[in-house]
N, C-alpha and C positions, 0 to 999 in steps of 0.2 A: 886847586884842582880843576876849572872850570874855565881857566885860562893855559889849560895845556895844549900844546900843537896837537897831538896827536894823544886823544887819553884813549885810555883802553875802556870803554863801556862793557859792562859784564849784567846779563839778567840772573836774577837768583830764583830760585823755588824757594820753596817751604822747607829744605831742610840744608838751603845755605851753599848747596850747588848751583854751577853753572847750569840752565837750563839746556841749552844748544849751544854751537858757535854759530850756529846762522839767528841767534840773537843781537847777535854784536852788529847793529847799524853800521860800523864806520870800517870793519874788517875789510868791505869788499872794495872799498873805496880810498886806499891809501895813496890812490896820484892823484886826487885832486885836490885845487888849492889849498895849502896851509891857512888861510887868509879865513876863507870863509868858516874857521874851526877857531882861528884866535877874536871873533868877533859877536861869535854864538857861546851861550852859557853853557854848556854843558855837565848837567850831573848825575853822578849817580843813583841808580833806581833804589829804594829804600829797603834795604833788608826787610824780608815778609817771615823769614824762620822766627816762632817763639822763642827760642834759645835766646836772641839776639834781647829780649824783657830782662836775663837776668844773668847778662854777661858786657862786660865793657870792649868794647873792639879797640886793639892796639897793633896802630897801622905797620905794617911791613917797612916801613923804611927806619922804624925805629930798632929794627928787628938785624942784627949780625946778618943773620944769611939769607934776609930779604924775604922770611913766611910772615903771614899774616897770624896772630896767636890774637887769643882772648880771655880777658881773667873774668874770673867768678864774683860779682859782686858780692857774696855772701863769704866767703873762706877766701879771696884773693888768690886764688889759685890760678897761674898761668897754664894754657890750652895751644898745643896746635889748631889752628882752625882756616886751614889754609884753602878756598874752595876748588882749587885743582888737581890740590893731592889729597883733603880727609874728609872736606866739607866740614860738618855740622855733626857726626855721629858720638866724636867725642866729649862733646859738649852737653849732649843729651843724655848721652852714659853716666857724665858728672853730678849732673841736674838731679836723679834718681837716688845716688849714693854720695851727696854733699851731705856731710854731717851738720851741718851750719844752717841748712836751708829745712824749713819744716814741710809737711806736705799740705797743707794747705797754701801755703806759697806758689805751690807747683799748679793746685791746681785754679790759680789766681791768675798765673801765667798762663794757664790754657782757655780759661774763661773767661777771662777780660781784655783779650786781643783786641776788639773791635765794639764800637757804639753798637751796632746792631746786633749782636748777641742777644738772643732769645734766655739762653741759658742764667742760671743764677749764678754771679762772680764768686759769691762766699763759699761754694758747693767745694767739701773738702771729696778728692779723688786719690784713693790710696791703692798701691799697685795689690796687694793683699786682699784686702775686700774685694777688686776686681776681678782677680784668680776666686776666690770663694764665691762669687757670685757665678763665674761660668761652671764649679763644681757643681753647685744649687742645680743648675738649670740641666746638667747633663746629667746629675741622676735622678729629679723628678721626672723627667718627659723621657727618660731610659735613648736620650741620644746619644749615637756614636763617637766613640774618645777620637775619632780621627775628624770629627769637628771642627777641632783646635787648628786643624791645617789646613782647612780648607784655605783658600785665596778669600772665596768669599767672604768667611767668617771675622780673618786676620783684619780685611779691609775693611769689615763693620768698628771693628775694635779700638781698632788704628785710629779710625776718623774722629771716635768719640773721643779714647786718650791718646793720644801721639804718642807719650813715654811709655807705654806698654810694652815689653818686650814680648814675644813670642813663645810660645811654648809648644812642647812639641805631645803625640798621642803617651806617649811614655810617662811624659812630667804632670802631664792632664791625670793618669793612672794611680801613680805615688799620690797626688792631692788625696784623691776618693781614697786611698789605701789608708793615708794618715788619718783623715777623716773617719773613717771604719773603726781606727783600734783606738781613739779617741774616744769615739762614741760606748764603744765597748767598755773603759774601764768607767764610766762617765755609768751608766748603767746597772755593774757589777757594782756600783759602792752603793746605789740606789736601792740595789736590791737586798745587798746584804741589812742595810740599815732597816729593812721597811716592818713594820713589826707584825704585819699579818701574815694569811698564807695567800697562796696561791695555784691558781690550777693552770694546768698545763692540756696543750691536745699537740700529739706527734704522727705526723701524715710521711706517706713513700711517697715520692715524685719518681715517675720513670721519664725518659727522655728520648729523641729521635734516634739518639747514638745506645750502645748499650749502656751508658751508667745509670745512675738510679741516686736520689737525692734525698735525707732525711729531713725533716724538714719540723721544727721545735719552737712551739709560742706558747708565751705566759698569758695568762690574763688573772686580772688581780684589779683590785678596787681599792683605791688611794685614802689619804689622812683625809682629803676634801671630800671625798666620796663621789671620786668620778671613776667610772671602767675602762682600762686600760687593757689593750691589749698589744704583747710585744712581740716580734721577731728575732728569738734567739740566736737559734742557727738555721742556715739552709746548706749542710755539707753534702759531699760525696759517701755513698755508700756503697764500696765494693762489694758485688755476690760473694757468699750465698746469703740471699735475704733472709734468713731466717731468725726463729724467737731470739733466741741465744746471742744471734750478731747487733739486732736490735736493740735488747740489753744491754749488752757491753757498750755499743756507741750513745747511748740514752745514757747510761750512768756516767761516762766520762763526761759526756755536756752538762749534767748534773752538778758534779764535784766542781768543774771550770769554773760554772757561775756561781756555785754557792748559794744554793736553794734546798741542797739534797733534803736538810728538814723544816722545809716551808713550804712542803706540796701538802694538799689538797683532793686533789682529782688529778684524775687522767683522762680526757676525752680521746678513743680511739675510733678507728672503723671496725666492719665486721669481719677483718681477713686472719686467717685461723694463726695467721704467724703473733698477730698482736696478741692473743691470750696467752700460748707461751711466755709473752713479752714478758707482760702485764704480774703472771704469776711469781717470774724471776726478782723481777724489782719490788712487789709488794712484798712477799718473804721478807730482801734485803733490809728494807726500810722498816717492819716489823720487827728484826731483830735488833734496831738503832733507836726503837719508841719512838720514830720520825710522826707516826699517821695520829689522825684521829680517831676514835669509836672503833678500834682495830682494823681499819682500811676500811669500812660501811659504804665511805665514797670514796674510793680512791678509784676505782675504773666503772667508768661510763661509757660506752658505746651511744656511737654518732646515731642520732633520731634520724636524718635527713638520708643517711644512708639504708637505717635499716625499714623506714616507711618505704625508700625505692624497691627494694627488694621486694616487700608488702607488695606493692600495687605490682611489678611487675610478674611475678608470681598468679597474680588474679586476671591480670590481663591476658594469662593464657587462655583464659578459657572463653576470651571473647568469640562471640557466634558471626553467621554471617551479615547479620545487623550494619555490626561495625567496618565490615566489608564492604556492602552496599554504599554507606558513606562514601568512604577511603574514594568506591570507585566514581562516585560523581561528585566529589571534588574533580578529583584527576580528568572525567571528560570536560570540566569547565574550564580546568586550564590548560588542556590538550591543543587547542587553537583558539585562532585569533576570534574562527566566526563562531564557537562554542560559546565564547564569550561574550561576544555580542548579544546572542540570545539568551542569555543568561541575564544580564543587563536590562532586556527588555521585558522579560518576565518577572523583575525586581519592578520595571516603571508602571507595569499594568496594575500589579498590585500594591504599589505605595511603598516599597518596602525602600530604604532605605538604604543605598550602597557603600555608607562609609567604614561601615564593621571591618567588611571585608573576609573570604574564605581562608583558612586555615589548612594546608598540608599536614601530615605529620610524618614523624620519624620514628624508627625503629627503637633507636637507642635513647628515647629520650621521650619517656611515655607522659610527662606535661604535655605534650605537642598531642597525644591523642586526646587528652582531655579537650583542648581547645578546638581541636578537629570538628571534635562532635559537636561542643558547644555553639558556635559558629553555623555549622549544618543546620542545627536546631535553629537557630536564629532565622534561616531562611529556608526553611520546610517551606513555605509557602509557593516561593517560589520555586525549589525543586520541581512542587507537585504540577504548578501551573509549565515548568518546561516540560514534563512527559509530556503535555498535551499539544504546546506551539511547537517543540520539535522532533519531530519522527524518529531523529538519531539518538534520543535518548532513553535507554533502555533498562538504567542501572537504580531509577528510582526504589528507594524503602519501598515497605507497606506500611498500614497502620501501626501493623503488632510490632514491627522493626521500628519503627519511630517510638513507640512507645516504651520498649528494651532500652534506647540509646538515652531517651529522657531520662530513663532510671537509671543510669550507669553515671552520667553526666552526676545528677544529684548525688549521686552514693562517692565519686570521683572528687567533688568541691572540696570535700573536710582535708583528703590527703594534701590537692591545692594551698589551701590558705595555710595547712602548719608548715609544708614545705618550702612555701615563699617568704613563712615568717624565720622560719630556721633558716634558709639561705639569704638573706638580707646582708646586703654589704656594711651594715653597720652589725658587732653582734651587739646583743641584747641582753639582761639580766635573765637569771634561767626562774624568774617567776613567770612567765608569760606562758609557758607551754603546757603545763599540767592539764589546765584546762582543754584546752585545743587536743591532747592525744586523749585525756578521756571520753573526749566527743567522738573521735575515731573508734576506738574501743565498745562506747556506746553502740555506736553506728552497727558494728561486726555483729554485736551479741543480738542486735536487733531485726540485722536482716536473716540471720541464720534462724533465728524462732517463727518471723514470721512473713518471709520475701518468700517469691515465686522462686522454683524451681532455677532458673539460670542465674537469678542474685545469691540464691541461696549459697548453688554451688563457689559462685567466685568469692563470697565470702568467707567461706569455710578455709580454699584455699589460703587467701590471705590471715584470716585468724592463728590458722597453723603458727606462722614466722611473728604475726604481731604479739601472741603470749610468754615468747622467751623473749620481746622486747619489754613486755611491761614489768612482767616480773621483776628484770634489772633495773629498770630505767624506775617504775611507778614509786619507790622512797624516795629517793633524791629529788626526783619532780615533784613529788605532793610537800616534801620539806622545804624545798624554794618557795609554795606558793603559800606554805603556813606566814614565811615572812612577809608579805603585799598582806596590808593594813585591811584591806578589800574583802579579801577572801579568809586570810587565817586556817584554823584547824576546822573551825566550822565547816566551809565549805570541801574541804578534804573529806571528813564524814559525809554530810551531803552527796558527794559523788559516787562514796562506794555504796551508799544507804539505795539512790537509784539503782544500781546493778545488781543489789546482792539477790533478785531474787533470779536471777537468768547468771550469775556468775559465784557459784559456794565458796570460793576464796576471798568474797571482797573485803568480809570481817574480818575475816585473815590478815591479810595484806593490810588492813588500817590499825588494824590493833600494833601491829610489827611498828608501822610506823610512830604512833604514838609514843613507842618503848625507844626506837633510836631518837626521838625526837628527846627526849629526857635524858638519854646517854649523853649525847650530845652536847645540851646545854650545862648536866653537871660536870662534865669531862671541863668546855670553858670556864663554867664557877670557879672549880679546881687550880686553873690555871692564874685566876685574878689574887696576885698576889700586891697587899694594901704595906705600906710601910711597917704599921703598928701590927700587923700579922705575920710580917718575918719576921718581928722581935720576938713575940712569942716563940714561934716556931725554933727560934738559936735556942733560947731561954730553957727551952723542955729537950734541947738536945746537951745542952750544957750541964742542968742538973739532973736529968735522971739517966743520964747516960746509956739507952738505949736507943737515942735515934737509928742507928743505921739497922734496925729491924724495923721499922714504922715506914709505910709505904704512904707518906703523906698525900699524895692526890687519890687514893684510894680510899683514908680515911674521909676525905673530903667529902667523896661521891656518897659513900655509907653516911656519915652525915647528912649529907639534904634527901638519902633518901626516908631515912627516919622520920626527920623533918617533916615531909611530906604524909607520913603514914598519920602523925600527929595533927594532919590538915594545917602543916607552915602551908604558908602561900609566897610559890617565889616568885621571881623576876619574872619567870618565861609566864607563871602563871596570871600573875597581873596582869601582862600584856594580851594576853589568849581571852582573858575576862571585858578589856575593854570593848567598847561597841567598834563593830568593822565602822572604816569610812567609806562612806557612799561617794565615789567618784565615776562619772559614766565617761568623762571628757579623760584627753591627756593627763597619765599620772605618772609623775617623776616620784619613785618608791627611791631612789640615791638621797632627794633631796630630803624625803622623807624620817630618814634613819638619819640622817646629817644632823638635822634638829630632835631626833629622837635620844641619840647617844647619852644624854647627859641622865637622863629618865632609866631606861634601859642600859647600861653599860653592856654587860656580858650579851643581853639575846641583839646589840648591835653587831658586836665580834661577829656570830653566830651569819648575823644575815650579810655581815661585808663579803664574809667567806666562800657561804653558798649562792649567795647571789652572782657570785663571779664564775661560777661550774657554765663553761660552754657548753651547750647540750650539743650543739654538730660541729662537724671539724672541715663542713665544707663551705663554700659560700657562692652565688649566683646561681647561674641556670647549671652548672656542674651537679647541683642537689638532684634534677631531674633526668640524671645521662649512667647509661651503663658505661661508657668511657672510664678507661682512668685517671690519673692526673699526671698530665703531659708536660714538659720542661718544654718553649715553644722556643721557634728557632735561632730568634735572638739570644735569649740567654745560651743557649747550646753550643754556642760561637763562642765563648767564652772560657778560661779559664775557669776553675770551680770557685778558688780563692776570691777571683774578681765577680765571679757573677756572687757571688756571697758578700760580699761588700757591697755591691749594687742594690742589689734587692735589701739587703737589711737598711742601711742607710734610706732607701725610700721610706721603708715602713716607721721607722724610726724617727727622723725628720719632716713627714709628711703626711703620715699614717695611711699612705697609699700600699695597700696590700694586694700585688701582684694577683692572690687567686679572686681578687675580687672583678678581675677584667673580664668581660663580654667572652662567651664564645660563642665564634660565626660556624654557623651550618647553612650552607646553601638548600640546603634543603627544606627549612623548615622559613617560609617566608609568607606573607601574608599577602595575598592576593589585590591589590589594590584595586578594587571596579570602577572604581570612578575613573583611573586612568588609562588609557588605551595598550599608552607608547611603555616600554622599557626604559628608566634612565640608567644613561651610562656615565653619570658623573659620581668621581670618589667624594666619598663622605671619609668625616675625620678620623674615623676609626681607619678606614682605608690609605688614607692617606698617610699615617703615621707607621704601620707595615710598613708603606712602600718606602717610608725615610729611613727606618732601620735598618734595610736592605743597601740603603742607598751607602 
C-alpha cells in the first residue's frame, strides 16, 4: 500500500466518513511526478471511529464488487462499511443490538479509547439507564419533553455516549407515561397490603383556562414508623363543582386504589360544597362499617384555612393606626430621596438597617403582620424623620403606636400556628392542640379584659374561631393525649385554665375523655390473638348462636365492665406513667416505634391519629385569600400528562408542587442598605423563564 504510484489518501472522522475532499493531499496534484510518490512512504491515516475497537476491517479487494465491509469481532457478522456510501452507522446500529457482545463491552469501547481518558474504563453505560436517567431529571426539575430535541441537549449526550440513539418529545412522553402506571400498581399493592388506616385531605385546584382539578393525598404512618405522605390523583374535574360531583369523583378514586375501608379522616376546606361531600361519603361508608367511633374523626376541616378566615374577619375592623403605617412605609419607598432620609434617620439613631420595611398586601394578611412588625422595629426612626424632613406628614401618634403594638402581639399566635401548619414538611397532628388553644386563650382573654378596639376585633374573630374549635378541639386534644409530653393531663390543664371565662370547657373535655375510651376499646376489639379466634370458632361451633353475638360489641361491654371493676387497661397504664420531660427536639415516631411492644393497641391508636393532617394547605398559600391556581406550565399540558408529572415528582422525590413559593411583587422587603434595584434573575426566576423556553 505505501508503494503505490498513485494511492488514494482518504481522512476519516469519528464516525468512519470521509471528512472532505479537500482532505486528500495528493487529489490536487495528479501531474506531478510519479517518481516522487514511489520513493515516499505513504499511509494511511489511522481510523479514529470507535467501531473500528470491535470490528475487523476486510479490505475491498477481497470484496466481489469492490466495498469495503467489516465483520463483528464478537458474532462474526459481515457489515457494509463502505466510507463513501454508509460510513460507520451500520456498524454502530450492530454494536447496540449484537447479542454476543455484553454492555459493558460497549462501554469499554467508549472509555478506553485513549491513555488520557479521565473517565473510568470499567464504567458499565447501558442505553436503558441512560433514557431512565433523562426521565429522572425532566420530571424532578418539571423540564420541557422538547428537551430531548434540542441540538443542544442531543450534543450533550452524544458526546458523553456516542451509541445513544435519539429520541424524540413523543418517546420522552411514553417513558413518563410507563413510568406513571408503574408507579401506580407498585403503590396500589402497597396500599392494599398495609395493615393500618389512613387519612386522606382532597383540595379543587382551579386553573388559567376554565377546568378545575381534584386533587387526592394519603397520608399514613409506616411499619417503621415514618409519615408518609402520597399523591394519589390530581384529575380533571368537569363543572358543576358541586357536593354530589365531588362525591361521585372521590368514591370512584376510592374503589380504584382500594382504600374505601382504610380511611380514617378527611382533611377538607371550608367551602360549603365539601360538607355536602363530606355527608354523602360518611353515610356510604357508615353503611359498609368502614369508619371508626362512628365517623368521630372522619371530617376535619383545614386549621390554616379557617385561622385565615379568623384573622381576616378581625382585620376588618382595623382603625386608622394601621393606615398611618401603610402610608409611611409607602412615602419611604415612594422615592429615591425619601429614602435616603430615611436611611439617615436610621444612622442618627443607631438603628440598624438590615431588617428592612415591609409592604403589605391585601390578600395576604401575614404581610400586614410583618408590616406592622417591622414599623415597630423603627418607630424610632419614623419619629426622628417627622422632624429632619418637612415632607413627612403621615407619622403615628403615641396612642396609634400603641394600638399597633397591641395588634402585632395579639397577631403573633395566629403567625406561629399558621407557619407551623403551612410548613413544607407536614408534621404529626400532635403539635397543634397546644398552639390553637393559645389562640382560643388569647380571644377569651381579650374580650374579658382588652380596650375597647381589641375588644371589638376580637369578638369578631371569636364569632368564626368557636365553630372551629368545636370540630377541630377532640381530634386535636386526642393527638396530643398521644406525645408522652403532654398526655390527658395536660388536655385537662388547658380546658381547667378557660373554664372559668368559657361554660363549655368541662364539656368539651369530658366528650373527649368518653371518645378517647371509644376509641381505644373499639381497637382492643379489633386485636384479634390466635388462641382468641379459637375460642371465638369454638362457641360458634357448639352453641350454635354465633350469628346473633355482635362480637366487637361484646368486646367493648366487656372492658367497659372491666373498668367499672377498677381493671386497669393498656390506655390506662399508659395515661398513669409519668409524662417525659423533653424541652429539645422530640421525635414521638421514634417514640411509639420502641413503645409498640409495651403498648400494642394505644400504638395502633397513635399511628392512626397521629397521621390526621390538620391543614390541606402548605407555604405562604396558608396566608392568601387566593385560591389554588394550576400555573401556566402545567396548564400546557394535557391533564393525563400533567397527572403523571406531578404525581411521579411526588412520588419519586417527594417534591410536592403546592409546596412551591408564590411570588407577589408586591409584597417585597425593602432592602436599606442597598441604594440600587437588582436586575438579575434569581433561580426561582430563572427556572419560569426555562419552562416557557
Amino acid at each position: 500500500m505505501a508503494n503505490q504510484a498513485n494511492p488514494e489518501v482518504e481522512m476519516f472522522g469519528d464516525d468512519g466518513r470521509p471528512s472532505s475532499p479537500s482532505n486528500s493531499s495528493l487529489s490536487r496534484h495528479e501531474n506531478l511526478p510519479t517518481v516522487s510518490f514511489a520513493t515516499t512512504s505513504v499511509r494511511k491515516r489511522k481510523k479514529t471511529s470507535i467501531v473500528w475497537k470491535e470490528f475487523i476491517q476486510i479490505d475491498k479487494e477481497k470484496n466481489l464488487d469492490g466495498r469495503q465491509r467489516a465483520k463483528c469481532k464478537a458474532c462474526g457478522n459481515i457489515y457494509l462499511a463502505d466510507p463513501h456510501i454508509n460510513g460507520t452507522g451500520s456498524l454502530r446500529r450492530h454494536i447496540k443490538t449484537c447479542s454476543k457482545r455484553k454492555n459493558k463491552d460497549v462501554a469499554k469501547m467508549l472509555l478506553g479509547a485513549s491513555e488520557g481518558n479521565l473517565m473510568p474504563k470499567n464504567l458499565n453505560i447501558e442505553p436503558d439507564v441512560v433514557r431512565s436517567m433523562i426521565t429522572s431529571l425532566i420530571v424532578r426539575h418539571e423540564l420541557p419533553l422538547v428537551l430531548v430535541e434540542s441540538e443542544e441537549f442531543r450534543a450533550l449526550i452524544t458526546y458523553v455516549y456516542p451509541l445513544f440513539s435519539p429520541i424524540s418529545r413523543n418517546t420522552q412522553l411514553n417513558d413518563i407515561l410507563r413510568w406513571h402506571n408503574r408507579a401506580i400498581k407498585t403503590i396500589k399493592d402497597f396500599l392494599n397490603s398495609f395493615n393500618g388506616r389512613m387519612s386522606l385531605t382532597i383540595e379543587v385546584w382551579s386553573s388559567i383556562s376554565i377546568d378545575s382539578y381534584i386533587c387526592l393525598t394519603c397520608h399514613y404512618i409506616d411499619m417503621d414508623w415514618e409519615l408518609h405522605k402520597k399523591l394519589l390523583r390530581f384529575c380533571i374535574m368537569p363543572p358543576p363543582h358541586t357536593g354530589v360531583q365531588i362525591y361521585e369523583i372521590a368514591s370512584k378514586m376510592l374503589l380504584d386504589w382500594g382504600i374505601e375501608k382504610k380511611l380514617f379522616s378527611i382533611t377538607l376546606d371550608n367551602a360549603g360544597e365539601n360538607f355536602c361531600f363530606i355527608d354523602y361519603l360518611k353515610q356510604n361508608l357508615l353503611l359498609k362499617n368502614a369508619l371508626v367511633c362512628g365517623g368521630e374523626f372522619f371530617h376535619n376541616q383545614c386549621c390554616a384555612h379557617i385561622l385565615n378566615l379568623i384573622v381576616q374577619d378581625g382585620l376588618k375592623c382595623i382603625d386608622k393606626s394601621v393606615q398611618s403605617v401603610r402610608s409611611s412605609i409607602g412615602y419611604v419607598k415612594a422615592s429615591q430621596a425619601s429614602k435616603v432620609k430615611f436611611l439617615e434617620s436610621c444612622e442618627q439613631l443607631g438603628i440598624s438597617v438590615k431588617r428592612g420595611l415591609h409592604g403589605d398586601v391585601i390578600t395576604r394578611w401575614n404581610s400586614t403582620y410583618h408590616m406592622l412588625d417591622s414599623a415597630l422595629f423603627y418607630q424610632g426612626a419614623f419619629l426622628n424623620l417627622q422632624v429632619i424632613d418637612p415632607n413627612y406628614k403621615d407619622c403615628p401618634n403615641s396612642e396609634e403606636w400603641s394600638r399597633v403594638e397591641k395588634l402585632v402581639k395579639f397577631l403573633k399566635p395566629f403567625i406561629e400556628i399558621t407557619e407551623l401548619l403551612s410548613g413544607a414538611k407536614y408534621k404529626t397532628a400532635n403539635l397543634y392542640f397546644h398552639n390553637v388553644w393559645k389562640i382560643h386563650k388569647s380571644l377569651l382573654e381579650e374580650i374579658s379584659c382588652g380596650d375597647s378596639f381589641m375588644k371589638k376585633m376580637a369578638e369578631e374573630k371569636k364569632k368564626k374561631f368557636e365553630k372551629y374549635w368545636d370540630s377541630c378541639s377532640v381530634v386535636l386534644a386526642i393527638a396530643v393525649v398521644f406525645d408522652p409530653r403532654y398526655k390527658l393531663s395536660f388536655v385537662e390543664y388547658a380546658f381547667w385554665k378557660i373554664r372559668g371565662i368559657d361554660p363549655k370547657a368541662n364539656e368539651i373535655f369530658e366528650r373527649i375523655k368518653a371518645i378517647l375510651i371509644q376509641l381505644f376499646d373499639e381497637y382492643r376489639s379489633m386485636e384479634v390473638t390466635p388462641e382468641e379466634e379459637v375460642v371465638h370458632l369454638d362457641a360458634i361451633d357448639t352453641n350454635g348462636f354465633g350469628d346473633t353475638i355482635e362480637w366487637e360489641e361484646l368486646s367493648i361491654f366487656e372492658s367497659s365492665k372491666n373498668r367499672a371493676r377498677g381493671y386497669r387497661s393498656e390506655l390506662d397504664l399508659y395515661l398513669d406513667e409519668p409524662r417525659i420531660i423533653a424541652y429539645k427536639e422530640f421525635d414521638i415516631l421514634a417514640f411509639w416505634k420502641v413503645e409498640l411492644t409495651k403498648y400494642p393497641n394505644v400504638a395502633r391508636m397513635a399511628q392512626d391519629v397521629l397521621a390526621i393532617p390538620v391543614s390541606t394547605v402548605a407555604s405562604e398559600l396558608a396566608f392568601s385569600t387566593g385560591g389554588r391556581v394550576i400555573d401556566k406550565y402545567r396548564n400546557m399540558l394535557l391533564p393525563t400528562n400533567a397527572e403523571a408529572l406531578i404525581c411521579l415528582r411526588d412520588w419519586m422525590f417527594g417534591v410536592d408542587f403546592r409546596d412551591e413559593p408564590i411570588d407577589d411583587a408586591n409584597d417585597l422587603a425593602v432592602a436599606l442598605q442597598d441604594s440600587s434595584l437588582s436586575a438579575g434573575l434569581g433561580k426561582d426566576s430563572f427556572r419560569k423563564l426555562w419552562r416557557l423556553f
